[in-house]
Every structure is written in structure tokens, then in C-alpha cells.
C-alpha positions, -999 to +999 in steps of 0.1 A: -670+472+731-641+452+710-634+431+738-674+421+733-672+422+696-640+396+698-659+377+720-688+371+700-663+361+674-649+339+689-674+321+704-688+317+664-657+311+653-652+280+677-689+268+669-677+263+634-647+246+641-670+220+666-692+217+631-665+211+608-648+183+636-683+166+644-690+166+606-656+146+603-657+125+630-691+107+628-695+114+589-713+078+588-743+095+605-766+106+582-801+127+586-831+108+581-872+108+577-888+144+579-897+163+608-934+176+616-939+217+613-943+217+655-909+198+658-891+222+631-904+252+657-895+235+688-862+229+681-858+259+662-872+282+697-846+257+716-816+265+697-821+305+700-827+305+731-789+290+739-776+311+715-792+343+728-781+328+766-745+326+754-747+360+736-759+376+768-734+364+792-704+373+768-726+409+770-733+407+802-691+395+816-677+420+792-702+457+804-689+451+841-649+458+824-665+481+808-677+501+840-646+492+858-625+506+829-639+538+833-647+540+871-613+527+885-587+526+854-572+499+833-546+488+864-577+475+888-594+462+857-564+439+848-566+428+885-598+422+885-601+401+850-571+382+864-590+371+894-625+367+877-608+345+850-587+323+878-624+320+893-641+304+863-616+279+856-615+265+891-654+267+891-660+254+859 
């Protein structure tokens, strides 16, 4: 449950930083006109819904160590994450 917790953190934590760098890079942009009600909503819906998507595949990557932990021990466990994390940087 940390390891999820830390995650969650983390992935926050780095959103931030991406805000605070964007906001410095291209500071000449600036917001402008209004957007309708409908618009506001959309974007709004849009927005949770990659959020809740990232949320539940940190959730979702961090119960199956969770289960492994407790099935198999914390040796198998390190050997596994080892592997899955080799996977998804050569996939990704």
C-alpha cells in the first residue's frame, strides 16, 4: 500500500514540476476569450478521465506486488519487478 501511496505521489509531484517548467518556458502564452458552459464540461470530463486512467494503472501495477508479496515472498517479488520494469522501458 506505500509503494501505491508513493506512487501516487509521485506521479503528482512530477505533474507539478511539468506545470511549473511549461509555465516558464512559454510564459508569452497567455489565455484568452471565454469558454461556453458545454466546453468548460467537456474538457473538464476529459481531464478526469486521464487522471482516473493514470491513478488506476499505478493501482492496478502496484496490487499484483502486492499479491506476489504475500503468495511467494519478497525474493520472487524483487525478481519479478526487475523484469516487469526491464519490460516497460524497452516497450515504452
Amino acid at each position: 500500500i506505500l509503494i501505491t501511496f508513493t506512487r501516487l505521489f509521485a506521479m503528482l509531484f512530477k505533474g507539478c514540476l511539468v506545470h511549473k517548467q511549461t509555465k516558464k518556458i512559454f510564459s508569452q502564452y497567455k489565455p484568452q476569450g471565454n469558454l461556453t458552459t458545454i466546453e468548460r464540461k467537456r474538457i473538464f470530463d476529459h481531464v478526469r478521465a486521464i487522471f482516473l486512467s493514470r491513478i488506476g494503472g499505478i493501482v492496478v501495477n502496484s496490487a499484483d506486488a502486492i499479491v506476489i508479496s504475500i503468495f511467494l515472498g519478497i525474493t520472487v517479488l524483487g525478481v519479478y519487478q526487475n523484469y516487469f520494469y526491464i519490460l516497460t522501458k524497452i516497450l515504452n
